[in-house]
C-alpha positions as CSV (number, residue, x, y, z in Angstrom):
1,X,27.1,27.5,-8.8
2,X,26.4,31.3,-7.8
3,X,22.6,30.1,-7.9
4,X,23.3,27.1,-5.4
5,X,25.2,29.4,-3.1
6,X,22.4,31.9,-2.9
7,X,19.9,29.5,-2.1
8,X,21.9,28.4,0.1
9,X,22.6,31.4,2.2
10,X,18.5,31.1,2.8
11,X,17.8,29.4,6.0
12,X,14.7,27.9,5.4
13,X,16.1,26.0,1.6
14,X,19.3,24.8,3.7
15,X,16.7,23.3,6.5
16,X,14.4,21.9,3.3
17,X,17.7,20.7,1.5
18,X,18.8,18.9,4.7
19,X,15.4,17.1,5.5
20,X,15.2,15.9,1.8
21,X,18.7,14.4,2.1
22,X,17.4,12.4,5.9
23,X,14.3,11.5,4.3
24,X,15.5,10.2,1.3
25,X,18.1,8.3,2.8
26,X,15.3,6.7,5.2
27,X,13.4,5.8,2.5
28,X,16.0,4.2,0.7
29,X,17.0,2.5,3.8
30,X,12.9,1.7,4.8
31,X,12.7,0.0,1.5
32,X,15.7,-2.7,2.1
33,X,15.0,-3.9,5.1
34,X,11.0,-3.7,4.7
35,X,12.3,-6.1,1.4
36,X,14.6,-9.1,3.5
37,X,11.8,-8.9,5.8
38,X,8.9,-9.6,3.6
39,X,9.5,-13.3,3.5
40,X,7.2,-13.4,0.3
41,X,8.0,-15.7,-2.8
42,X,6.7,-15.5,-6.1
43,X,3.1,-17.7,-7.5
44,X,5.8,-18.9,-9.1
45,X,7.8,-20.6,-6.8
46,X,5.3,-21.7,-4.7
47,X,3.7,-23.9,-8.0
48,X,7.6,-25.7,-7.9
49,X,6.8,-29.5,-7.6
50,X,10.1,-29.5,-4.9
51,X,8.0,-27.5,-2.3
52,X,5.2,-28.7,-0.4
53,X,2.1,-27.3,-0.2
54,X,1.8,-27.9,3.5
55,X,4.8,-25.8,3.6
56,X,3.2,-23.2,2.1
57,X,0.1,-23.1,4.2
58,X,2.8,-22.8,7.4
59,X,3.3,-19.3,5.7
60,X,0.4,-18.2,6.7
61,X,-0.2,-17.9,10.8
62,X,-3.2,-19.6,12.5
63,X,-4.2,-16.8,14.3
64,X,-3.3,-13.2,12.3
65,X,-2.6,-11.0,15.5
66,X,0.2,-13.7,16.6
67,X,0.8,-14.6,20.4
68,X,0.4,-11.9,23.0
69,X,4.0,-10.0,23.9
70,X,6.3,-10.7,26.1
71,X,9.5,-9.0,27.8
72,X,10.3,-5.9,25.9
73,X,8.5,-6.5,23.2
74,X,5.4,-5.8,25.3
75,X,6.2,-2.3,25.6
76,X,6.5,-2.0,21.2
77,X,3.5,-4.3,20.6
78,X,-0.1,-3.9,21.5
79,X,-1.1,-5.8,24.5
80,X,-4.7,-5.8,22.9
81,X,-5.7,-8.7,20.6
82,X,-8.1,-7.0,19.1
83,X,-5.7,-4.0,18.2
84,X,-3.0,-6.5,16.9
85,X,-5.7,-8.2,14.7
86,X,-6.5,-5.2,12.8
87,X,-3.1,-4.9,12.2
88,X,-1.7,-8.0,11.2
89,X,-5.5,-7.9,8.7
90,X,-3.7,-4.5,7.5
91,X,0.2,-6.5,7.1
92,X,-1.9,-9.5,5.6
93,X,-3.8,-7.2,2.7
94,X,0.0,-5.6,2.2
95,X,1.2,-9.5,1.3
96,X,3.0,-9.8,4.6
97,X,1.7,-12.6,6.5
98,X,4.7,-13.9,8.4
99,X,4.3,-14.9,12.4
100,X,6.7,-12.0,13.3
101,X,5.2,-9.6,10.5
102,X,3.5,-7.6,13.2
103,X,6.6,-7.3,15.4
104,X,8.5,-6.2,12.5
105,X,6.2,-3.7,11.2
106,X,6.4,-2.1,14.9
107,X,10.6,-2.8,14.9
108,X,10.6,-0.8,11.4
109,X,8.4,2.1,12.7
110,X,11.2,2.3,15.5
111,X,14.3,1.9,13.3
112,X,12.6,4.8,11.3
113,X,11.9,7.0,14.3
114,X,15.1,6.9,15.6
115,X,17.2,6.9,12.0
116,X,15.4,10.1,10.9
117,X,17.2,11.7,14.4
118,X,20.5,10.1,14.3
119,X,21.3,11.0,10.9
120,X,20.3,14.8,11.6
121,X,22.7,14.4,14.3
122,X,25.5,13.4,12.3
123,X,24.9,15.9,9.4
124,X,25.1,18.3,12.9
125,X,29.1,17.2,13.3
126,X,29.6,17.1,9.3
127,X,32.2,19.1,8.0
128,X,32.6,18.8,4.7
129,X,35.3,20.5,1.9
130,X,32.5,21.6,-0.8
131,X,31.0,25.0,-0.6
132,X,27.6,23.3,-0.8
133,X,28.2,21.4,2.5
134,X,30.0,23.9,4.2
135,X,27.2,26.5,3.9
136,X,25.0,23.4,5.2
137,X,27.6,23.1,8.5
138,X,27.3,26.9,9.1
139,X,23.2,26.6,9.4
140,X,23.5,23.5,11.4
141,X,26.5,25.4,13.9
142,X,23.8,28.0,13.9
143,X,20.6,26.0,15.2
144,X,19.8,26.4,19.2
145,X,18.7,24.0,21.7
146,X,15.2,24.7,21.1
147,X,15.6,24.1,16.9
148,X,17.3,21.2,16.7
149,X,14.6,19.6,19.2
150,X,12.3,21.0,16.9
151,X,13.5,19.3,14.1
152,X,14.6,16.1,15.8
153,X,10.8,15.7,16.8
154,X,9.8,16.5,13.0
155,X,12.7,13.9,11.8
156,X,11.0,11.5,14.7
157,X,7.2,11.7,13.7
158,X,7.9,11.6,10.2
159,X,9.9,8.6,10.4
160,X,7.6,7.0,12.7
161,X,4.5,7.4,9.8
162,X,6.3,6.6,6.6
163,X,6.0,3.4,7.4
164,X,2.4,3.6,8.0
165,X,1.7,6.0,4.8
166,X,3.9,3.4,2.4
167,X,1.6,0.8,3.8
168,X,-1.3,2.2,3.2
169,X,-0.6,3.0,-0.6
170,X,1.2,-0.6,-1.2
171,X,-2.3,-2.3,0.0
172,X,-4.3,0.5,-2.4
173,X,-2.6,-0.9,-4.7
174,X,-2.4,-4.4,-4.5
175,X,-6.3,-4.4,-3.9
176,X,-7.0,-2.4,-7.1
177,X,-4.5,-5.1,-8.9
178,X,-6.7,-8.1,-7.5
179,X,-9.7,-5.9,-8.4
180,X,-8.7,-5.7,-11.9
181,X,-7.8,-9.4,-11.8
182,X,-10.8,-10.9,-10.3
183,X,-13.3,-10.5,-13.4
184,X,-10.6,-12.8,-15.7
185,X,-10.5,-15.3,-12.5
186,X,-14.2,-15.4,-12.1
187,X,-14.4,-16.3,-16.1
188,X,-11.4,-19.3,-15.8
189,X,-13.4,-20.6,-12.9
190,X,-17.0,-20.5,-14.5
191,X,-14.8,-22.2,-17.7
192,X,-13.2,-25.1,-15.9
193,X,-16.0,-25.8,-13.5
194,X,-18.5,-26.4,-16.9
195,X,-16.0,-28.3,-18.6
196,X,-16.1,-31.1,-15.9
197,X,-13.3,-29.8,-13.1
198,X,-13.5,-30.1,-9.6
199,X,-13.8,-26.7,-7.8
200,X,-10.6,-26.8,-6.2
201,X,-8.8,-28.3,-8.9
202,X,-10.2,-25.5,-11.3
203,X,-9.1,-23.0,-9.0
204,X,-5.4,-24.7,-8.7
205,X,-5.9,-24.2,-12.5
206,X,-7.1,-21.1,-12.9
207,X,-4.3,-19.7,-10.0
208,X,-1.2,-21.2,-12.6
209,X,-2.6,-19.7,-15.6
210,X,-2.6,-16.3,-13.6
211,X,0.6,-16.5,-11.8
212,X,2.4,-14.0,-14.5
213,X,-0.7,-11.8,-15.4
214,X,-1.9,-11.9,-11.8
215,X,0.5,-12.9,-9.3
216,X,-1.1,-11.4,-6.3
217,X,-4.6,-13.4,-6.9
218,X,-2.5,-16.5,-7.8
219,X,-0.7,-16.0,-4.2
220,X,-3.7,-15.7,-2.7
221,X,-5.6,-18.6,-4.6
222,X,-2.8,-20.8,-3.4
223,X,-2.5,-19.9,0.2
224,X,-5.9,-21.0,0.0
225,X,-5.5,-24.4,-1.9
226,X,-2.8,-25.3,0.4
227,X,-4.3,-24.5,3.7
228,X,-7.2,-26.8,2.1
229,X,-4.7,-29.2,1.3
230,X,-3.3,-29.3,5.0
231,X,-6.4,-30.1,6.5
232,X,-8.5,-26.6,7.4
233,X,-12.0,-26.8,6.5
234,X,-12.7,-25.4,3.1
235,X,-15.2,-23.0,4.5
236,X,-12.8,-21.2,6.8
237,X,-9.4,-21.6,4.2
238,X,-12.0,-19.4,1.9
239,X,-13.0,-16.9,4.3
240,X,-9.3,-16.4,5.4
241,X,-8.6,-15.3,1.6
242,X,-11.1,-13.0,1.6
243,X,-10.5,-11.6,4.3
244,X,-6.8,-11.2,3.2
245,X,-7.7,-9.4,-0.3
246,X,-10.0,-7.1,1.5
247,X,-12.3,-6.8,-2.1
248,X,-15.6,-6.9,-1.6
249,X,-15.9,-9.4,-5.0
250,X,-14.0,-12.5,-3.4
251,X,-16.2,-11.8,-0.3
252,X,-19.1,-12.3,-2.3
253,X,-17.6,-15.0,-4.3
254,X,-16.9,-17.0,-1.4
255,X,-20.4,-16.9,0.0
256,X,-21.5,-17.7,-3.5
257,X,-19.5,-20.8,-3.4
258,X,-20.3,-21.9,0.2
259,X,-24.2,-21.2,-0.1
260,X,-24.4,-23.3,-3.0
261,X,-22.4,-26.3,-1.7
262,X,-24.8,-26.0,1.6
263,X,-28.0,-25.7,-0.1
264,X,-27.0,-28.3,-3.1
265,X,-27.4,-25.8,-5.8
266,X,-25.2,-26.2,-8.8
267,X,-22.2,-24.4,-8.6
268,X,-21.6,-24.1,-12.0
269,X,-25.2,-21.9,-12.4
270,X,-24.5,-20.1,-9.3
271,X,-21.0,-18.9,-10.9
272,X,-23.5,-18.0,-14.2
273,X,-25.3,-15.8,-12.0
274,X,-22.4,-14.3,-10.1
275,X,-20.9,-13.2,-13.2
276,X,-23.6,-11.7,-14.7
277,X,-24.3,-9.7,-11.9
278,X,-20.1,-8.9,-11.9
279,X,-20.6,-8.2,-15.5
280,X,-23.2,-5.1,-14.5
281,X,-21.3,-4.0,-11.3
282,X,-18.2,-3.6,-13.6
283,X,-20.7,-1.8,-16.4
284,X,-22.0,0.4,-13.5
285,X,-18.6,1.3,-12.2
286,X,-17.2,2.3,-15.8
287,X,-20.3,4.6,-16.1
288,X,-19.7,5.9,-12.5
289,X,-16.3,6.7,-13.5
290,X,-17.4,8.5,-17.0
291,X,-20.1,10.4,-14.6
292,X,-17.2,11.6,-12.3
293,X,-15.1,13.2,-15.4
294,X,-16.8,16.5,-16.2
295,X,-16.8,16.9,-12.6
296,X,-13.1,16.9,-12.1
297,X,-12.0,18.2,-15.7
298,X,-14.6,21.0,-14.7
299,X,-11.9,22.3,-11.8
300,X,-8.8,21.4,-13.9
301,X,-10.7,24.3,-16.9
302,X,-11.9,26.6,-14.4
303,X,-8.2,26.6,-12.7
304,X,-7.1,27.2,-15.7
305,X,-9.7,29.6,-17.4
306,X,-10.8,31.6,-14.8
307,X,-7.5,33.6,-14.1
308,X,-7.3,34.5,-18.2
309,X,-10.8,35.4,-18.8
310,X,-10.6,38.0,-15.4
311,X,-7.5,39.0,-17.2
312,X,-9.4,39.8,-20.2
313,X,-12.5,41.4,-18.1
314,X,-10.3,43.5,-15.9
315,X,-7.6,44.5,-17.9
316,X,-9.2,47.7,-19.8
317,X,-10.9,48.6,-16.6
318,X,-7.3,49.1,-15.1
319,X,-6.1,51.0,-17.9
320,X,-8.9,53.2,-17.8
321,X,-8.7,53.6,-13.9
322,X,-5.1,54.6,-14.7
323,X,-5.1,56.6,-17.4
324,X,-7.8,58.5,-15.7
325,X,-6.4,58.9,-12.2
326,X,-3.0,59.8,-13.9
327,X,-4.5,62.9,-15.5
């Protein structure tokens, strides 16, 4: 307790203890709304014989960057179509593909921005009984004018980002998931299309066997299916999920598939061909990987090493350089 009051009684830890207690709190608060707004289901639910698959494909918009803004929105949401598509390409590769996904995202960024503030404004008029929180009221009764704007406009530009940063880091994710996933999808394919399947009813197979082990390529595979289903050309339904993974495999996949239904060749052999050549890529990357290791455990020694072995070196040197200038 001694220890926690004399931390306290510096400044700068009771300004760091009371931005970790706002930011914390945001993110906690970020995380359930970004949640009841997601409007996702699982691969799961979607495969439930009660739900249509033209349902499903409403899920998805017909045009990602949504209708131009109006009223007050206008003044949240990019006027610029090609600035909301980019966007709404970025909600889509997150998994959030609703027709008010890109208003939200911006009403979220808000929220956040002006949550961060508020709550640094309330901690402002706190007065608690503990000595902990009473130390924290002194350094807040202590702040000027020109402080707490300082740290409302920290509070406000990092609540305005976290949104941005979390989204970032949920779609590196997701992509290295389907990444990891696409190799065993690729295989199921190339196995149901020689055993006498239809593509798409191979794929409708190959997305329920992978609804547990791969739920986000199963999502994706049946977004697809059902747009398919609803009447889009097969052509565009594809390129719409590879535009939504954002890997470079299912972009080449799909032009795989739609060069050999144009030129005739069989699909099954073009899938051969693709897989081999995924087979390598995979093979190259794992020796690209192996490549990069010395590299970074090299820092990770020499971080480690190099302060001992001047240690070592330099040590007797100072001992002599004392015991000779002592004299």
């Amino acid at each position: 307790m001694e220890f926690l009051t004399t931390m306290l009684d510096n400044p700068l830890v009771t300004q760091v203890l009371i931005f970790a207690v706002v930011i914390i709190g945001a993110i906690i608060a970020f995380f359930g709304i970004s949640s009841s707004l997601s409007e996702r289901a699982t691969a799961a639910e979607r495969m439930n014989p009660k739900r249509s698959r033209q349902t499903l494909s409403r899920l998805v918009p017909e045009k990602i960057e949504g209708d131009a803004p109006t009223g007050l929105s206008a003044a949240l949401i990019p006027s610029d179509e090609s600035l909301r598509f980019e966007v709404g390409q970025v909600l889509a590769r997150a998994g959030f593909r609703s027709k008010n996904a890109i208003a939200n995202f911006y009403m979220i960024r808000l929220g956040m921005a002006t949550f961060l503030p508020l709550v640094f404004l309330v901690l402002m008029a706190w007065q608690p009984a503990t000595s902990a929180g009473a130390r924290i009221a002194e350094y807040m009764s202590g702040l000027n004018a020109m402080e707490i704007l300082r740290n409302l406009g920290i509070l406000c530009g990092l609540g305005f980002f976290i949104p941005q940063l979390w989204m970032n880091a949920r779609i590196k994710e997701r992509k290295i998931r389907m990444e990891n996933a696409f190799p065993n999808m690729l295989d199921l394919l190339q196995i149901g299309i020689e055993a006498g399947m239809g593509f798409d009813q191979a794929l409708l197979k190959v997305a329920v066997d992978m609804q547990i082990a791969a739920p986000e390529m199963s999502e994706e595979i049946l977004i697809a299916l059902s747009e398919i289903q609803a009447g889009r050309d097969r052509e565009v339904a594809l390129m719409r999920m590879a535009r939504r993974t954002g890997i470079d495999e299912m972009s080449s996949f799909v032009s795989v598939v739609l060069q050999s239904t144009r030129f005739g060749v069989p699909l099954s052999a073009a899938l051969t061909t693709y897989a081999e050549e995924m087979r390598s890529l995979r093979e190259l990357r794992a020796q690209e990987m192996a490549n990069k290791l010395p590299v970074k455990m090299s820092a990770v020694m020499a971080s480690l090493m190099l302060p001992s072995i001047a240690g070592l070196i330099l040590a007797p040197i100072v001992i002599r350089y004392f015991e000779t200038f002592s004299q």
